[in-house]
Kinemage of the C-alpha trace (Angstrom):
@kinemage 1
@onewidth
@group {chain A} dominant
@subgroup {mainchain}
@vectorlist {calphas} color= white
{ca unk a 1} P -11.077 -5.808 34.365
{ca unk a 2} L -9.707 -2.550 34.086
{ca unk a 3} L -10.607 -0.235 37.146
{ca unk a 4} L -11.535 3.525 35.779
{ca unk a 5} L -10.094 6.001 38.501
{ca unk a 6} L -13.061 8.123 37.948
{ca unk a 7} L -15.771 5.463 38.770
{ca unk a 8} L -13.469 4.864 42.374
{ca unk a 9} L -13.799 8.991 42.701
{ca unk a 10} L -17.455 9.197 41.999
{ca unk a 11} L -18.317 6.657 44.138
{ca unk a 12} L -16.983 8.388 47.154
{ca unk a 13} L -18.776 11.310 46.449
{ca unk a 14} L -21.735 9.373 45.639
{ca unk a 15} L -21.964 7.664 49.106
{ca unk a 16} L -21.585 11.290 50.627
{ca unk a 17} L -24.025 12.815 48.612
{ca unk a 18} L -26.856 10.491 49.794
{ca unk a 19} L -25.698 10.395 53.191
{ca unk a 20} L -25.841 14.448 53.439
{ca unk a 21} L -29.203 13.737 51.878
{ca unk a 22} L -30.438 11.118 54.445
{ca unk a 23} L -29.895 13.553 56.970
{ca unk a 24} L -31.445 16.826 54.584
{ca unk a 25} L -28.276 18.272 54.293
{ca unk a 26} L -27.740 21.644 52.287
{ca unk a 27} L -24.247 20.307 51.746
{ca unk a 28} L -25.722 17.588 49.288
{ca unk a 29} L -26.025 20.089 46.562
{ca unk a 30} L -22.131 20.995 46.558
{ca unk a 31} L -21.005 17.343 46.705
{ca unk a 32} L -23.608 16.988 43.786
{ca unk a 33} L -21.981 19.574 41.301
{ca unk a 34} L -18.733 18.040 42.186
{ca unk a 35} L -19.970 14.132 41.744
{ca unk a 36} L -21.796 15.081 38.576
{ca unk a 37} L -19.181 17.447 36.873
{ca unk a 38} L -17.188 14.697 36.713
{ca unk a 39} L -19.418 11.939 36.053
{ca unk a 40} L -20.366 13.743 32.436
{ca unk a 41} L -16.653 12.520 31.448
{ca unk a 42} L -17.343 8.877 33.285
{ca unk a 43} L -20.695 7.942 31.352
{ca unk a 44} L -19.390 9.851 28.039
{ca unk a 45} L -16.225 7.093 28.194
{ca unk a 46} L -18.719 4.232 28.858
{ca unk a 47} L -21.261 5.522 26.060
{ca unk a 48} L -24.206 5.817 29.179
{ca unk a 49} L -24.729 8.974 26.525
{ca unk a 50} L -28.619 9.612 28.376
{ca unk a 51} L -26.272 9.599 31.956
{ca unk a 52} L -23.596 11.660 30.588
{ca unk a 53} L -26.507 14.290 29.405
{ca unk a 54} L -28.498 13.830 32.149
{ca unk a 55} L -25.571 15.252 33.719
{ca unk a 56} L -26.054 18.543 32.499
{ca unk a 57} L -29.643 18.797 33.945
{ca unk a 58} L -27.854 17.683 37.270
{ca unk a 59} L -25.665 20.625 37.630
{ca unk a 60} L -28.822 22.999 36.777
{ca unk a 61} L -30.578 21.571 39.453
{ca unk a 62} L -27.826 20.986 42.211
{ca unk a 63} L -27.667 25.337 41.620
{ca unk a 64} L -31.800 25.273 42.408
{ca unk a 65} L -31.578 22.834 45.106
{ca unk a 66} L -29.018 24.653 47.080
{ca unk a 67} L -31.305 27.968 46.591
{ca unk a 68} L -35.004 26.220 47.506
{ca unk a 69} L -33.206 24.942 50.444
{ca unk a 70} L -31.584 28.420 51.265
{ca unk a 71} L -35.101 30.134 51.189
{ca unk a 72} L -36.751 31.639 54.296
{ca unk a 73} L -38.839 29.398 56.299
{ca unk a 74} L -42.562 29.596 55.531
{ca unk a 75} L -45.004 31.544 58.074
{ca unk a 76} L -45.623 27.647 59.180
{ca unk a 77} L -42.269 26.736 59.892
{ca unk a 78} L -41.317 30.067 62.218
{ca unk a 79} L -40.460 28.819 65.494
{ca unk a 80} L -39.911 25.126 64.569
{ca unk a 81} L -37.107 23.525 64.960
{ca unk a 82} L -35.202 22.434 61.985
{ca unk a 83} L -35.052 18.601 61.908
{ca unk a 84} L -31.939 16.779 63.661
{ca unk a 85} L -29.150 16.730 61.384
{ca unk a 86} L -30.092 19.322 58.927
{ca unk a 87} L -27.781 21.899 57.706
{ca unk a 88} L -29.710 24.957 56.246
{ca unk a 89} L -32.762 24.525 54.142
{ca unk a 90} L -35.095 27.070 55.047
{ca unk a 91} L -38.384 24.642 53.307
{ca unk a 92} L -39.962 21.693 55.112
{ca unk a 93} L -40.248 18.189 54.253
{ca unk a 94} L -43.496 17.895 52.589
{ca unk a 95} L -45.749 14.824 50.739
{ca unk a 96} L -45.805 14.845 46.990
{ca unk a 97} L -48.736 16.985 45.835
{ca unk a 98} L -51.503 14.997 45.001
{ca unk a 99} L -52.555 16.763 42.072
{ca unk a 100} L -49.255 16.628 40.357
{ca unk a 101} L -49.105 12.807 40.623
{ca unk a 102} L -50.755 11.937 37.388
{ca unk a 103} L -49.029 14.965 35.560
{ca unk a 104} L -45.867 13.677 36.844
{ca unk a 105} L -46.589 9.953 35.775
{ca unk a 106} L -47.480 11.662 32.072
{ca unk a 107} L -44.244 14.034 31.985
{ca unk a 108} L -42.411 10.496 33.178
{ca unk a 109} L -44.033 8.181 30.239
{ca unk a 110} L -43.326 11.106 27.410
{ca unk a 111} L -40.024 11.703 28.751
{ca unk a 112} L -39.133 7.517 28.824
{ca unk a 113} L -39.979 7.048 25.315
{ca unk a 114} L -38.380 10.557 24.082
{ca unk a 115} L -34.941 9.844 25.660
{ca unk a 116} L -35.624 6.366 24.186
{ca unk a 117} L -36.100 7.252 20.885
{ca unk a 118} L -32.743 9.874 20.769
{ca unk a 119} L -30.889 6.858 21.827
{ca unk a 120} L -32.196 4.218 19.403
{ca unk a 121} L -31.909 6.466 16.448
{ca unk a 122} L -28.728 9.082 17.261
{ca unk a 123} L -26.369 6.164 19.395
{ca unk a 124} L -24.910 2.867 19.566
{ca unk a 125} L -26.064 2.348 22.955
{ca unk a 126} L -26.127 -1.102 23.448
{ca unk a 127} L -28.765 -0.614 26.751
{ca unk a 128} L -31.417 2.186 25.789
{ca unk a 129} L -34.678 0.850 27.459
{ca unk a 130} L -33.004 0.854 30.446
{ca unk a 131} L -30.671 3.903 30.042
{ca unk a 132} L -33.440 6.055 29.021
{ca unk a 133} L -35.968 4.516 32.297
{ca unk a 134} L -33.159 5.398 34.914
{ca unk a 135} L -32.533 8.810 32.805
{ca unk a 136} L -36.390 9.787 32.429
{ca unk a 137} L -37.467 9.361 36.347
{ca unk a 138} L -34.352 10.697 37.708
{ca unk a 139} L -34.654 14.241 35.664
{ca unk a 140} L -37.600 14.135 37.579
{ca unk a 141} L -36.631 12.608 40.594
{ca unk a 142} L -34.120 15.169 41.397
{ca unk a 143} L -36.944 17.960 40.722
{ca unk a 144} L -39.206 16.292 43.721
{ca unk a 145} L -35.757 16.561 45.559
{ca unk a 146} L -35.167 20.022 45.051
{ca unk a 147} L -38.845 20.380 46.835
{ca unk a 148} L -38.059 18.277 49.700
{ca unk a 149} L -40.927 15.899 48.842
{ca unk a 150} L -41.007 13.132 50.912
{ca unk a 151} L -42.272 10.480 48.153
{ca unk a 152} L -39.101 11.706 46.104
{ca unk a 153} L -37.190 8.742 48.440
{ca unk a 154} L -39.749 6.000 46.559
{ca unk a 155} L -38.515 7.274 43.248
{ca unk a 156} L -35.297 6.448 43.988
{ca unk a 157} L -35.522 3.200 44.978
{ca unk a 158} L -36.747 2.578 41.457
{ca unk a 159} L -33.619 4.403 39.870
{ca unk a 160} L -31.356 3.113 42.245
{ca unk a 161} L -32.604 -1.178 41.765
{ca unk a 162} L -32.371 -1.211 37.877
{ca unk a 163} L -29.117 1.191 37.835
{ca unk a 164} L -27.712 -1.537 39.845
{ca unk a 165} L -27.687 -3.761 37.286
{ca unk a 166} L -27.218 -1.831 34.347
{ca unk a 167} L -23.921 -0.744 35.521
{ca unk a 168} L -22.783 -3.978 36.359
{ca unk a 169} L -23.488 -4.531 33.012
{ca unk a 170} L -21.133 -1.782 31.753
{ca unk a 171} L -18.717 -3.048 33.960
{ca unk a 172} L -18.778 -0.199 36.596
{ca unk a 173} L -18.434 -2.392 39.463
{ca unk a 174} L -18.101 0.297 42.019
{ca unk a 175} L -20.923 2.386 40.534
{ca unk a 176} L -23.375 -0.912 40.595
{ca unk a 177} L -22.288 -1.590 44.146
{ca unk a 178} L -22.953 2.180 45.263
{ca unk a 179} L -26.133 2.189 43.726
{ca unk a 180} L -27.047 -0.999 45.315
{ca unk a 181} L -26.082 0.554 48.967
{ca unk a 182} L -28.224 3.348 47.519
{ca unk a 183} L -31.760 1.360 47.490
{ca unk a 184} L -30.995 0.666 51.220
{ca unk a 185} L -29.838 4.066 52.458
{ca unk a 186} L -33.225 5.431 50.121
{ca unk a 187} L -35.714 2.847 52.677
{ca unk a 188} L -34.031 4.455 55.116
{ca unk a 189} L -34.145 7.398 54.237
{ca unk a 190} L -37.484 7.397 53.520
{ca unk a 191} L -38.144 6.436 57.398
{ca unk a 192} L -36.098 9.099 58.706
{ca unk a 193} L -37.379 12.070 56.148
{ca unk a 194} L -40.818 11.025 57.378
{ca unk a 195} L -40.425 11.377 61.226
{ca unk a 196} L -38.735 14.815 60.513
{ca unk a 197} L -41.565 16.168 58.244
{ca unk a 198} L -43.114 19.418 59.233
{ca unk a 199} L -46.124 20.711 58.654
{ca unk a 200} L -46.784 17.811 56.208
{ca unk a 201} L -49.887 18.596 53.481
């Protein structure tokens, strides 16, 4: 099997990224544009076509990140600590809203059977129920991210278990076995985020 030099490269900076974001990191974000501007020519060579797009949306929302995290703390936060680890980020780590839960399971379902459909009808992808799953909850995965949600950890262990195995379908060996260190950095991270929460609602 034929090793791509940009799945060994994205890899690297994959394993950063969600170390930077075990610990809430600012620095995430800037490993993120990197990892994803070059992962739109990695998925575009292995027709992932709802990845390589995805990709896109990535870079648009590794800009917000960075600036929700920049923001002043909130009249809650003044005089707290930030949490161990944590570089910048002026916003706390917070539960997912419950109001927005069934919107978000709607926006989720719509946005599954969209992607689907573009990639059934305008592709030859070979994998579009699960392309389009992964692709659907991580455009909004990355939004409950960008809001230091705490619950945003629990969509990513869903991403993280069936990306796994799709791209050790599409022979990305190095990208299936990042994703699969992933799901156990994301229960742990899930621990951690939750003992540093602040002012939790």
């Amino acid at each position: 099997m034929q090793i791509n030099p940009l799945d060994i490269v994205t890899t690297v900076l994959g394993l950063a990224y969600i170390l930077l974001e075990y610990r809430a990191s600012i620095w995430m974000w800037v490993v993120g544009f990197l990892m994803q501007s070059l992962g739109i020519v990695l998925y575009y060579q292995k027709g992932l076509y709802a990845d390589c797009g995805m990709e896109f949306y990535y870079l648009t929302m590794t800009v917000y990140g960075f600036w929700r995290w920049m923001k002043p703390k909130n009249a809650c936060q003044q005089g707290n600590e930030a949490p161990s680890g944590a570089v910048g980020g002026g916003s706390s780590i917070v539960h997912f809203p419950r109001h927005l839960i069934l919107p978000w399971l709607a926006a989720t379902a719509v946005l599954w059977a969209t992607i689907y459909w573009l990639l059934v009808t305008f592709t030859d992808s070979n994998v579009p129920l699960a392309d389009s799953f992964t692709t659907a909850l991580s455009l909004l995965g990355i939004w409950a991210l960008a809001h230091k949600y705490l619950e945003q950890w629990l969509i990513w262990i869903a991403v993280d278990v069936v990306t796994c195995v799709l791209y050790a379908y599409k022979g990305l060996p190095f990208k299936s076995g990042l994703y699969a260190l992933y799901v156990v950095i994301a229960v742990m991270g899930f621990m951690k985020w939750r003992k540093m929460m602040k002012c939790a609602g």
